[in-house]
Phi, psi and omega in degrees: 000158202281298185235163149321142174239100173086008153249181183266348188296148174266006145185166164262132189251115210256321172298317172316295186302318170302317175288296159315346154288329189277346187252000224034040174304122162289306208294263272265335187279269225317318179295322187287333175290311191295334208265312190276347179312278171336306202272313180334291153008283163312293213279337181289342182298285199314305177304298147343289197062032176214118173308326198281320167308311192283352163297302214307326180298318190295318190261291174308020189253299188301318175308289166325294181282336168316291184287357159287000186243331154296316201278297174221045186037208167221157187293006190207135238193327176247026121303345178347289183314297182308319172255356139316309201294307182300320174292320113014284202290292179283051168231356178276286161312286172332343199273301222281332186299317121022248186324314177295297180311309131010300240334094192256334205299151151310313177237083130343278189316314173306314197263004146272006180261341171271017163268314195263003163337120175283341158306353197282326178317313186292275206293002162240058169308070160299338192213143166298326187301300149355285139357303202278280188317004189249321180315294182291349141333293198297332189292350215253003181295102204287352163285136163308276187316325162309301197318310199307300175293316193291343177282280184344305178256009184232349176282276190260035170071347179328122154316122203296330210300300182280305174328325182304302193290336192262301168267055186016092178209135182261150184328318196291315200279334166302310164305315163307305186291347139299292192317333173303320179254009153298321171309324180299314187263354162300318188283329159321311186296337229256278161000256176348328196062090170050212168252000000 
């Protein structure tokens, strides 16, 4: 990873950090929570549209993963972020199904429109099988550079920042240029009848 997210270090070593967690390091949890806290934060917020729901996600997203990370780690350690991030996410959907039986929630209609989002189609892996078919979507895409950016940033977690830079591309021409091939794999999803 490029930076920090909410410290002062001038980087993270995320296979290190993992690994000590994975050792009981308390200092290593603490680092690891302080380096990803924000930006979660940011995307449970964003997502949610409710502060107080999205902190209760934000300290249970760290609880799930700290203790799976105490318990049997994870297999790639410097995945750490996909999989915050995947945890998060399903604990967001559980949350909102949760609710929809209920059915109490307030902006419904916001979260069905954040359910047929096609990032969520990437970004709400529930299952390895799940997992496995969004790969072979993406592999089966005929741009290259499609195949690229969505595995980079929805896979392997990539910063959008560093990806800008390794195909000299600006923030503006990245987003036309994802959003294109999200479309691309929407219509793969469509085609298919789902999974």
């Amino acid at each position: 990873m490029s930076a920090t997210e909410g410290t002062n270090e001038p980087s993270f070593d995320a296979g290190a950090v993992v690994g000590r967690v994975t050792d009981g390091d308390p200092g290593a949890e603490q680092a690891l929570v302080c380096h990803f806290s924000r930006g979660l934060l940011l995307m449970l917020t964003h997502r949610c549209n409710d502060p107080e729901l999205a902190a209760d996600l934000h300290q249970e997203t760290f609880i799930v993963v700290l203790n799976r990370l105490r318990d049997e780690g994870i297999d790639d350690p410097l995945k750490i972020k996909s999989f915050i991030w995947a945890t998060a996410r399903n604990l967001f959907i559980n949350e909102y199904r949760k609710q929809k039986r209920r059915n109490t929630w307030p902006d419904s209609d916001r979260f069905d429109y954040i359910a047929d989002e096609t990032s969520d189609l990437v970004a709400s892996l529930e299952t390895e099988q799940t997992a496995v078919r969004v790969r072979q979507m993406i592999q089966s895409l005929p741009v290259a550079r499609d195949r690229e950016l969505l595995y980079r940033f929805y896979i392997s977690g990539e910063e959008k920042p560093s990806i800008c830079t390794s195909l000299e591309l600006d923030a503006h021409h990245f987003d036309r240029v994802i959003h294109r091939a999200k479309q691309r794999l929407k219509q793969i999803y469509l085609l298919g009848n789902g999974f």
